[in-house]
N, C-alpha and C positions, 0 to 999 in steps of 0.2 A: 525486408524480412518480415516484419509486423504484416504487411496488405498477404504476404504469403500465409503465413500461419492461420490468419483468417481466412483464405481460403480452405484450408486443411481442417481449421479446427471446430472448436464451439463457439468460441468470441468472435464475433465480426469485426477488422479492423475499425470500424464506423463506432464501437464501443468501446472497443479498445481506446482508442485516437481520444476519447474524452475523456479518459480514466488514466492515459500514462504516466501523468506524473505522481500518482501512485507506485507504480512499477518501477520508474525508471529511478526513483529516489534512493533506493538502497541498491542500486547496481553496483557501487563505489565502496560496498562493506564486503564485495567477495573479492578474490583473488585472482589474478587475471586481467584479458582487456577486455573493459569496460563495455563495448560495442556489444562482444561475445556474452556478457552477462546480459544485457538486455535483452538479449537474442533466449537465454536460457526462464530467465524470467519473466518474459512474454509465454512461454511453455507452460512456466506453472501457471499461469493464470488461464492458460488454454485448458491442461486437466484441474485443477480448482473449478471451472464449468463443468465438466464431465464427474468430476466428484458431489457435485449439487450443487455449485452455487447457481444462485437464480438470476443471477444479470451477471452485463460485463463489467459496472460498477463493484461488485461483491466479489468476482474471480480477481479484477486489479486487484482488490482489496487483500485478498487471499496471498497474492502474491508477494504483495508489498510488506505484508505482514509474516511472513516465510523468514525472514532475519531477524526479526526481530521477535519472532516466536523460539528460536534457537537458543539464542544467547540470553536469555532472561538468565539469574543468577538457578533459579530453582533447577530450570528447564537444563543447564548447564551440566549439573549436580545430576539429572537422571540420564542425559547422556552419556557423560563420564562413567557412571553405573554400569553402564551397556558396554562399555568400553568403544561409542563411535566417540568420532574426532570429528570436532566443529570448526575446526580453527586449521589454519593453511600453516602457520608460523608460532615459532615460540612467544613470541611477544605477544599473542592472542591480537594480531591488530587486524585479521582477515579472515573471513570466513572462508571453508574449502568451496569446493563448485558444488552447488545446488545437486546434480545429476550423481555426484559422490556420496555425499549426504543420503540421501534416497536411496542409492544402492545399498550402504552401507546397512543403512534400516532395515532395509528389508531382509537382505541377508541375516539379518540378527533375527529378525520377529517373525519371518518366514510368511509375511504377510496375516499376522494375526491383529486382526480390528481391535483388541483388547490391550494388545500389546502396543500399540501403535495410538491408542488414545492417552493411556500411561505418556511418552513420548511427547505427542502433539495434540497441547491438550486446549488449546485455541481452536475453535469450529472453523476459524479462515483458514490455517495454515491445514487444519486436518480436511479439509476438503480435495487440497491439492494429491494429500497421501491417498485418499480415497478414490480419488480419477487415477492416478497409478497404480494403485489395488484393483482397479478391476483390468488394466494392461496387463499387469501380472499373475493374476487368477486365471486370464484368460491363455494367456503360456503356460496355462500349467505349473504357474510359478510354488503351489502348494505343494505337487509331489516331486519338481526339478528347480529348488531355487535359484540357480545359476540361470534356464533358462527363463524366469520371471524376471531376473534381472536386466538379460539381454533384450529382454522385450523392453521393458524400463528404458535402455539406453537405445534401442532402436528410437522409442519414441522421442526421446531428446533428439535426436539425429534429426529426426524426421521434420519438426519442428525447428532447427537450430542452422539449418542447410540455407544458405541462403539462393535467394533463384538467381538464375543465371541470364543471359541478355538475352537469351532461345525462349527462355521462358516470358521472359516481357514482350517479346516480340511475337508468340503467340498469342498470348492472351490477346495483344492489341488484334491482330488479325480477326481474332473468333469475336470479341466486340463491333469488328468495324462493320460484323452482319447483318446485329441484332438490329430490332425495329427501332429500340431506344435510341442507338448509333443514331439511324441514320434520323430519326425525326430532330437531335439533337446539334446534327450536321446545320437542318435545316435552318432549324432556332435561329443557330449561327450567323447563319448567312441572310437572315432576317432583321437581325439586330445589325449588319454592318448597312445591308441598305438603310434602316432607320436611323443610322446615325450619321453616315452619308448625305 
């Protein structure tokens, strides 16, 4: 799923893959399985790069920092305000799905940067809002909030979908052409006679 979205996205798995356990730490504070949160929060850190961050180190980072930008007591308190819902349960022990949250936002602030800095008021966590502001700007989400949302959740989709064996099995295909393939074939079979 991660070597997918770096196809798809800004992060290239290769950035990604050094920065995960960033990401992958607060998967366990949302609601749900755990696999499918990784999967969602590989996402923010894909728009967290499309929101500006500058490396895949600083989108992890964005990411990772997305829970725990939430539930601060303050950060709690202007939610509340809003009337979105942070929390999956009474007992406050889990966060709802990231792609919730976000909709939710948006729906409230209608995409307004001002309103949304008030919100998320962390530059990590607000970058991620910012690469979905421009998802959502771009649907039109300013004069049809519904349809900026659906753009919103297309792009979790889009990101969240895991590939399928057709798609492994391509790519291997379209790789086994390139020049790199096959010099890399060669290596191969260079290193068995040398060790032979």
């Amino acid at each position: 799923l991660f070597a997918h979205q770096g196809q798809l996205g800004n992060v290239e798995i290769k950035d990604l893959a050094k920065h995960m356990g960033r990401v992958s730490a607060s998967a366990f504070k949302y609601s749900g399985d755990r696999d499918k949160n990784l999967g969602i929060l590989g996402a923010l850190a894909q728009m967290a790069k499309l929101g500006g961050a500058s490396s895949g180190a600083e989108a992890a980072r964005g990411a990772g920092s997305f829970g725990r930008d939430i539930s601060k007591s303050k950060a709690l308190d202007r939610f509340e305000k809003e009337g979105i819902e942070i929390f999956a349960d009474k007992g406050k022990t889990e966060f709802r799905n990231p792609e919730d949250i976000i909709a939710d936002v948006f729906r409230k602030t209608k995409g307004d940067n001002a309103q949304m800095s008030k919100l998320f008021q962390n530059d990590m966590s607000k970058k991620i809002m910012d690469g979905f502001g421009a998802v959502f700007k771009d649907a039109g989400g300013a004069e049809d909030t519904e349809a900026g949302i659906a753009a919103i959740r297309a792009e979790f989709k889009r990101y969240t979908e895991t590939i399928t064996d057709q798609n492994v099995n391509q790519a291997f295909q379209l790789n086994q052409g390139t020049d790199a393939a096959t010099a890399q074939r060669f290596n191969n079979q260079l290193e068995k006679i040398a060790a032979s």
